[in-house]
N, C-alpha and C positions, 0 to 999 in steps of 0.2 A: 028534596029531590037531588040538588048538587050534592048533598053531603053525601047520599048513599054512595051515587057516583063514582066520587073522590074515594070513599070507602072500599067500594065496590075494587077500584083499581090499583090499590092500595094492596091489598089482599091477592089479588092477581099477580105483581108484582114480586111480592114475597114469597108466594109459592114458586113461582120462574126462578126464581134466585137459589130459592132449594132445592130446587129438583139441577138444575144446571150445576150446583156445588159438589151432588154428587154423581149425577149425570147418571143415578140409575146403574152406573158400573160395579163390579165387586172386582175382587183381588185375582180370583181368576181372569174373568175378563181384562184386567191391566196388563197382569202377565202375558196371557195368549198372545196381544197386543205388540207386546214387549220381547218376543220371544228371540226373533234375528237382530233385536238391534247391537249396533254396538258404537253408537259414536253420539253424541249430544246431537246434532242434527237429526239423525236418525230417531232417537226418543222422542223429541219434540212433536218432528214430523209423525211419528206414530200414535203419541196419546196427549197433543198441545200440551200449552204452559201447566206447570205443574201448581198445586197448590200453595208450596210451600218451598222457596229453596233459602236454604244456609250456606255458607263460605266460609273457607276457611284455607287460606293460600288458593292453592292449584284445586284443590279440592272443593266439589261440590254436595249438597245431599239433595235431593230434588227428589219430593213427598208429593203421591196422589192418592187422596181419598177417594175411598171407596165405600160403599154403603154399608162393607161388611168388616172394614177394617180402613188400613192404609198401604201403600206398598212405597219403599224408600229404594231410590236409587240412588249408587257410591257413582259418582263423577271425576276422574283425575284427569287434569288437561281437558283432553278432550274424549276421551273412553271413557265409555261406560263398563264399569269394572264388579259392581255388587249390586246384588238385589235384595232387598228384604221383605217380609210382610209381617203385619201385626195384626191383632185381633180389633174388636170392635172399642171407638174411643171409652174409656169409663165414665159412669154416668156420675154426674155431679149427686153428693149427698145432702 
């Protein structure tokens, strides 16, 4: 009976964690989201921490997955300067 349990909220868990990773959003949605920002606070504050950020000097790239893709935002200083999006991740062979 514990084990199911344990099991039980185990699996519960993991589902939470997937669905919060992609939060259900697509590339459209990040965009619309994203639309007037223009300053790293502003981003933040529009679509939270992002999944993935890189550095490199001044420069940011700050990655939000999306269900149907990714969308990557360019960061200099403190502007937000480029947007991009990509297609859906490739699936392992």
């Amino acid at each position: 009976m514990m084990n199911r349990v344990m099991i039980r909220g185990v699996v519960w868990g993991l589902a939470l964690v997937l669905l919060t990773a992609c939060g259900g959003r697509t590339k459209e949605d990040i965009l619309q989201k994203a639309r007037d920002v223009s300053t790293r606070a502003d981003l933040e504050k529009a679509l939270g921490q992002p999944t993935d950020i890189a550095k490199l000097g001044p420069m940011e790239r700050w990655t939000y997955k999306a269900s149907n893709g990714e969308v990557v935002f360019l960061i200099i200083g403190d502007t937000v300067t480029l947007q991009t999006t990509g297609g859906p991740p490739d699936k392992p062979k």
